[in-house]
C-alpha positions as CSV (number, residue, x, y, z in Angstrom):
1,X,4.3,30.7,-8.2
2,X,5.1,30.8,-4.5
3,X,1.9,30.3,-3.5
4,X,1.6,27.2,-6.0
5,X,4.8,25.8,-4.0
6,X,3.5,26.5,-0.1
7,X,0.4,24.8,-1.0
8,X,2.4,21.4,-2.6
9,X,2.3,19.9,-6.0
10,X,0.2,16.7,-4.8
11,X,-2.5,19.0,-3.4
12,X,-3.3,20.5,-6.7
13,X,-3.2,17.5,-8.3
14,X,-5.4,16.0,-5.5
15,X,-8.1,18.9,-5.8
16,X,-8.1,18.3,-9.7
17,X,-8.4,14.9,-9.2
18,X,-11.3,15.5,-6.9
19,X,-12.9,17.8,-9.1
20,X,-12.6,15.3,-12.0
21,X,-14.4,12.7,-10.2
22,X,-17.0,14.9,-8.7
23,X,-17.7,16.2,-12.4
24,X,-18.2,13.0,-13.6
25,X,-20.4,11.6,-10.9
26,X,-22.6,14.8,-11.6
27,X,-22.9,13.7,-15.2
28,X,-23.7,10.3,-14.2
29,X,-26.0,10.4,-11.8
30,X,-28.8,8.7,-13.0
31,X,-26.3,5.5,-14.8
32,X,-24.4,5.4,-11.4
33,X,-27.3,5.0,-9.5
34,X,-28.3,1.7,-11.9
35,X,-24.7,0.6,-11.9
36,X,-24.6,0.5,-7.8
37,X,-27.8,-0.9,-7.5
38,X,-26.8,-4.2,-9.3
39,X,-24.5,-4.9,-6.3
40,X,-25.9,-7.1,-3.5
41,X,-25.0,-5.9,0.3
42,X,-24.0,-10.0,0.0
43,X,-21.6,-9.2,-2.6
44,X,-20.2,-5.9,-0.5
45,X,-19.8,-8.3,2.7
46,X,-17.8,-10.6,1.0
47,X,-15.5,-7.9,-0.5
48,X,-14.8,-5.9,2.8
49,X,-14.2,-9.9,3.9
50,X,-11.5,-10.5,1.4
51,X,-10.0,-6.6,2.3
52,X,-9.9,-7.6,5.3
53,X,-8.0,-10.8,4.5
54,X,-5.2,-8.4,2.9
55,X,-5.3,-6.7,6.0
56,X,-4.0,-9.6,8.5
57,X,-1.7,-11.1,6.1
58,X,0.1,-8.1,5.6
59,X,0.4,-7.8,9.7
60,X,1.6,-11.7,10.1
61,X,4.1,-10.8,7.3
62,X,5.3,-7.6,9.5
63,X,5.4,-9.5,12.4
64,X,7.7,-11.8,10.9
65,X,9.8,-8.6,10.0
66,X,10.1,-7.4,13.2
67,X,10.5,-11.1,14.8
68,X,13.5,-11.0,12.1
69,X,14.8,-7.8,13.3
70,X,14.9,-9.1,16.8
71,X,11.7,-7.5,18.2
72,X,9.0,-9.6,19.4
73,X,5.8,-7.8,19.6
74,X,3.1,-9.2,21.6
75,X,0.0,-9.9,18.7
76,X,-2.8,-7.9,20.0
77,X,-0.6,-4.7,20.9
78,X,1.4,-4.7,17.8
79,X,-1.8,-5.2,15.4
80,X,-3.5,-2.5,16.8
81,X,-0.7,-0.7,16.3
82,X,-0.3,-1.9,12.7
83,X,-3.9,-1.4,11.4
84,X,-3.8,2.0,13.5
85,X,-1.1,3.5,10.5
86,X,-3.8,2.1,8.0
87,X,-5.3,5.9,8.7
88,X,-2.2,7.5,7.6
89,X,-2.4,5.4,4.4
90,X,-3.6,8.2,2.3
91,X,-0.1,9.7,2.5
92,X,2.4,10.2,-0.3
93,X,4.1,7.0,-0.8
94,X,1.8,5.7,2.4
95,X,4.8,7.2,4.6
96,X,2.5,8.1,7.4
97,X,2.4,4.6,8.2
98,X,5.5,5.1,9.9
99,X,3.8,6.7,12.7
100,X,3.9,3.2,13.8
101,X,7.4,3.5,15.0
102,X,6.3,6.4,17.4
103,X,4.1,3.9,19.0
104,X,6.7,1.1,19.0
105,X,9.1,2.9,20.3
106,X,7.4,2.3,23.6
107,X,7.6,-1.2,23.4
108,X,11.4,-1.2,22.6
109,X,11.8,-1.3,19.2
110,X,13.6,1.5,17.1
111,X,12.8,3.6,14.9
112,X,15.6,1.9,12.6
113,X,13.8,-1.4,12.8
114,X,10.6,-0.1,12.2
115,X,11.8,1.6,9.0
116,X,13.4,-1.3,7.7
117,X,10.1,-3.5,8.2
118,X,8.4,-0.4,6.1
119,X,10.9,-0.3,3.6
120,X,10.4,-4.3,3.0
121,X,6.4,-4.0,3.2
122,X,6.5,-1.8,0.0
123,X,9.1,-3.8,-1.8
124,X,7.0,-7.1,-1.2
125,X,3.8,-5.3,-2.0
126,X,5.4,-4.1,-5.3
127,X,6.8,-7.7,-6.3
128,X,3.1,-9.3,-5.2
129,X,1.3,-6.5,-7.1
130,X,3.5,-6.9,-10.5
131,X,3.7,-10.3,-10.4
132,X,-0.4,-10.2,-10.1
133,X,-0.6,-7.2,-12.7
134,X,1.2,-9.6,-15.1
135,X,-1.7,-12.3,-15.2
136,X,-3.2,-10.4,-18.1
137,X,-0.1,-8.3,-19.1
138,X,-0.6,-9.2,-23.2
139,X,-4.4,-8.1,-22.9
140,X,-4.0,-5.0,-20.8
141,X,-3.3,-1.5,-22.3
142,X,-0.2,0.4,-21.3
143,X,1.1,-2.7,-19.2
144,X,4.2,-3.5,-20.6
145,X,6.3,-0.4,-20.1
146,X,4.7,-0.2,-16.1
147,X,5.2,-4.0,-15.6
148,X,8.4,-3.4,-17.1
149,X,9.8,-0.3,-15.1
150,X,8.7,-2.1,-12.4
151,X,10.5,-5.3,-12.9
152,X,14.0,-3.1,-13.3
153,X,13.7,-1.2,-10.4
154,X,12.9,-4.7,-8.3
155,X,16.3,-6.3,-10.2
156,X,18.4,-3.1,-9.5
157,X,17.2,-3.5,-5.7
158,X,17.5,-6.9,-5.2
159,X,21.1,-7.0,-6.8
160,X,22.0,-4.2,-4.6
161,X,20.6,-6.2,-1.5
162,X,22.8,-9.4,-2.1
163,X,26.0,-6.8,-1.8
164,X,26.2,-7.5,2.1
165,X,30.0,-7.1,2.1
166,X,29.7,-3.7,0.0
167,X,27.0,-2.5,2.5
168,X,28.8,-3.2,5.0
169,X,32.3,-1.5,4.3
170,X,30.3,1.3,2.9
171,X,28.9,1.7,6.3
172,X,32.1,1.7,8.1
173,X,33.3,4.0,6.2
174,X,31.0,6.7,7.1
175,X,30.9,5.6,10.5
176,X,34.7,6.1,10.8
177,X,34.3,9.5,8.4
178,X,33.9,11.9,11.3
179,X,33.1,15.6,10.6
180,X,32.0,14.6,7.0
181,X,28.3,15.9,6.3
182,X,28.2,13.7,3.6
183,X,29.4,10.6,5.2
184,X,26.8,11.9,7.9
185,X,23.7,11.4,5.8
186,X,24.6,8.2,4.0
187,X,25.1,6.3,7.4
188,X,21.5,6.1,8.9
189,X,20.0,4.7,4.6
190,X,23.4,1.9,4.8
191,X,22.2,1.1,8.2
192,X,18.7,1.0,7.2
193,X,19.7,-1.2,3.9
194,X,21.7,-3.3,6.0
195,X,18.3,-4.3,8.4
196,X,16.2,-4.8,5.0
197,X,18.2,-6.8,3.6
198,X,18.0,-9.3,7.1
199,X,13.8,-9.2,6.4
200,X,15.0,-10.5,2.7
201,X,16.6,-14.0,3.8
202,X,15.5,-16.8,1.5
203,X,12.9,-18.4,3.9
204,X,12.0,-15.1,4.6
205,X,11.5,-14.0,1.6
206,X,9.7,-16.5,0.3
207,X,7.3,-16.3,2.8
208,X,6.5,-13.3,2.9
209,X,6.0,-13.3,-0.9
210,X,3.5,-16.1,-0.8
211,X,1.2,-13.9,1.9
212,X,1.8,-10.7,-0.1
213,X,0.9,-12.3,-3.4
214,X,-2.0,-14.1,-1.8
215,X,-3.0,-10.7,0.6
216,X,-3.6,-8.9,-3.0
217,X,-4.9,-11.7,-4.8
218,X,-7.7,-11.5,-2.2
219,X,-8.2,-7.7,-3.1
220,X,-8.1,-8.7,-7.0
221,X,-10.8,-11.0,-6.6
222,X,-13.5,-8.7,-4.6
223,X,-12.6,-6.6,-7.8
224,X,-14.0,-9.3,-10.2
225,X,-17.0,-10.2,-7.9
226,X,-18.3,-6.2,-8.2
227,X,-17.7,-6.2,-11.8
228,X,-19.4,-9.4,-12.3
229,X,-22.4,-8.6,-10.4
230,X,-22.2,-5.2,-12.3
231,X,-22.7,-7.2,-15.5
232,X,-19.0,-6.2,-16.3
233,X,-18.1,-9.7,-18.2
234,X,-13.9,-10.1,-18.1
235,X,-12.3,-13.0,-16.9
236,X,-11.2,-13.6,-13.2
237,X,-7.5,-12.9,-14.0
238,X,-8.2,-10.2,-16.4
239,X,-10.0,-8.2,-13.1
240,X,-7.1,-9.4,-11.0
241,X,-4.9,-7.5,-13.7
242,X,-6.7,-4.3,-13.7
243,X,-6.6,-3.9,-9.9
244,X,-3.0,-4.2,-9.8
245,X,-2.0,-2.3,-12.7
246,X,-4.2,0.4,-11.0
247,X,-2.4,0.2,-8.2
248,X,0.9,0.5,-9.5
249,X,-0.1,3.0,-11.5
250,X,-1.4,5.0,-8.6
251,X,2.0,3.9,-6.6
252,X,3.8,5.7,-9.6
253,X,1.6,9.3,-9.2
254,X,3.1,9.4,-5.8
255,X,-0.1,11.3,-5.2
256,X,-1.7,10.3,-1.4
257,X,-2.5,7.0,-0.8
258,X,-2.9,6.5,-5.0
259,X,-5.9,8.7,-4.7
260,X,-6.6,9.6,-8.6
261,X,-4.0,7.2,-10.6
262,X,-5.1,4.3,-9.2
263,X,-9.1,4.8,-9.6
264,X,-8.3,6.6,-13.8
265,X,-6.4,3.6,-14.8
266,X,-9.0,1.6,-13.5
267,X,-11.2,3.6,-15.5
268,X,-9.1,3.8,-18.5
269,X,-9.0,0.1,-18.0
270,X,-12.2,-0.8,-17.7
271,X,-13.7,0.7,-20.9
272,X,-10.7,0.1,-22.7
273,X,-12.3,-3.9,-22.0
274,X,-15.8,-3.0,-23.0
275,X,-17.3,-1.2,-19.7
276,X,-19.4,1.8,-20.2
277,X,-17.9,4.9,-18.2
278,X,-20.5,5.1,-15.6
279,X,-20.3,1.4,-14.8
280,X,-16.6,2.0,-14.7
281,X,-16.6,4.7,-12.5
282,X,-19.4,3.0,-10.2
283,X,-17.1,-0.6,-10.2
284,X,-14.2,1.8,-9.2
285,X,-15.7,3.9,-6.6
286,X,-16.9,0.6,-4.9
287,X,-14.1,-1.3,-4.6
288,X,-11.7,1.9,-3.7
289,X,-14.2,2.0,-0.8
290,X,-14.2,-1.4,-0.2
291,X,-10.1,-1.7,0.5
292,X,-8.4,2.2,0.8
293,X,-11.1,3.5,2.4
294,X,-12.2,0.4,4.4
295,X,-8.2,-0.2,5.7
296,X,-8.1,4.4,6.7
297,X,-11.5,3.8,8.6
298,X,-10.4,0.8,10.5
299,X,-6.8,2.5,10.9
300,X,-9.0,5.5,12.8
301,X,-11.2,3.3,15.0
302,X,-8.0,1.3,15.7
303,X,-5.9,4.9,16.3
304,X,-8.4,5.5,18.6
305,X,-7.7,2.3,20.6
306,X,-4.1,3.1,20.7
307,X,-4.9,6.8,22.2
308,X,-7.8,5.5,24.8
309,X,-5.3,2.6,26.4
310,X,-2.2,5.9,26.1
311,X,-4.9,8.1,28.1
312,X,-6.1,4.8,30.3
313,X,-2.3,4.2,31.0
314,X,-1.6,8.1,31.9
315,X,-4.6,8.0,34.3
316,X,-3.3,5.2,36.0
317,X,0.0,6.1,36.2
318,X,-1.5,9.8,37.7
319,X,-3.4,7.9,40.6
């Protein structure tokens, strides 16, 4: 039992997951193989296009977080340094994207800020993603109670966020609490509430629901072009569905990155609406690869940026 808790609950579901998958494409072989080759490199280019799409909305939406905040970022530093926590995606709850406030740190911005601009990321995400989810929510399987969960925990934050004066004497009161452990630990999340709630003016938040809804709405769609060309026949917003409810359901596993919830609901999903399983699992594999996988390997090339301009900068500061 010990041993089970060094090596971490996610990791065993993770190599399970793994295993799963790896059993299944041994099964398949031959009915994956006929399932991938339906899909033109056309069809693959314009997916990784619309990915990519999600990708730079999501960074003008942080941008305007941080401009919020008080921090302007020059663009091409701070998206390299945004799409650079892309490789620390695959991370429970994607909290390795925070390695971004390592990096920003340099430029002057805290650590404080950059959580709070994290913090509001996922909650826009989560709004975009249900909203999108609930396109098809009477035809999907299972999405009610998801959707639903979802939508209360979105309520009990956002009534919790108007509470400015409540935050704000809560707050001082733990400042003022000195020698008080617990006043001690609640300080840093008020003051971290506090800063989201700023990135969740009405403008603001309007705003950056538009991109977010339309950043996954772009991912949705590259979803229903590999199904389509797959010979997988559901309608545009049914597909859109599927993706998101994957995703949420992923989100929910609190497993790495989604890795496993995410790709069996889509599963689940799919032959619940008529797909064969290997068709399912090919459609699945190719659009994980197409928008998780994609965003970690740009998040590595653009990790590797950031470290060649630190080692360029050390060099030159050395001379």
């Amino acid at each position: 039992m010990h041993a089970l808790k060094r090596i971490g609950w996610w990791r065993i579901a993770l190599a399970l997951v793994i295993a799963y998958f790896a059993y299944n494409i041994w099964a398949y072989w031959p009915e994956l193989l006929d399932a991938l080759s339906h899909v033109s490199v056309t069809i693959l280019l314009v997916a990784a296009l619309l990915s990519l799409v999600n990708y730079v909305l999501r960074f003008v939406r942080w941008q305007l977080y941080l401009a919020k905040l008080g921090h302007r970022v020059p663009v091409g530093p701070s998206a390299i340094i945004y799409f650079a926590g892309f490789a620390f995606t695959a991370t429970p709850g994607k909290v390795g994207e925070l390695m971004r406030g390592a990096l920003l740190r340099d430029r002057g911005v805290p650590m404080m800020a950059t959580g709070a601009a994290f913090v509001s990321e996922r909650l826009s995400d989560l709004i975009a993603v249900v909203a999108l989810a609930m396109l098809g929510l009477l035809t999907l399987p299972f999405g009610v109670p998801l959707v639903a969960a979802a939508l209360a925990a979105l309520i009990i934050f956002a009534a919790l966020m108007t509470q400015e004066r409540f935050l704000v004497a809560m707050r001082d009161r733990a400042a003022a609490a000195e020698g008080s452990k617990v006043a001690a630990l609640a300080l840093k999340p008020l003051q971290l509430l506090l800063q989201v709630r700023a990135c969740h003016a009405p403008r603001l938040f309007l705003i950056a629901t538009v991109l977010s809804i339309v950043a996954w709405l772009a991912e949705g769609y590259a979803f229903h072009l590999v199904l389509d060309a797959m010979g997988i026949l559901v309608a545009t917003s049914t597909a859109i569905s599927i993706y998101n409810l994957s995703l949420l359901v992923g989100a929910l596993s609190f497993l790495p990155g989604g890795v496993g919830g995410a790709e069996a609901a889509m599963i689940l999903l799919l032959v619940s609406f008529g797909a064969t399983r290997p068709y399912a699992i090919a459609a699945t594999m190719i659009i994980r690869v197409l928008t998780l996988w994609f965003a970690i390997a740009l998040g590595g090339l653009a990790l590797l940026l950031v470290e060649n301009r630190e080692a360029s900068a050390g060099r030159a500061t050395d001379a």
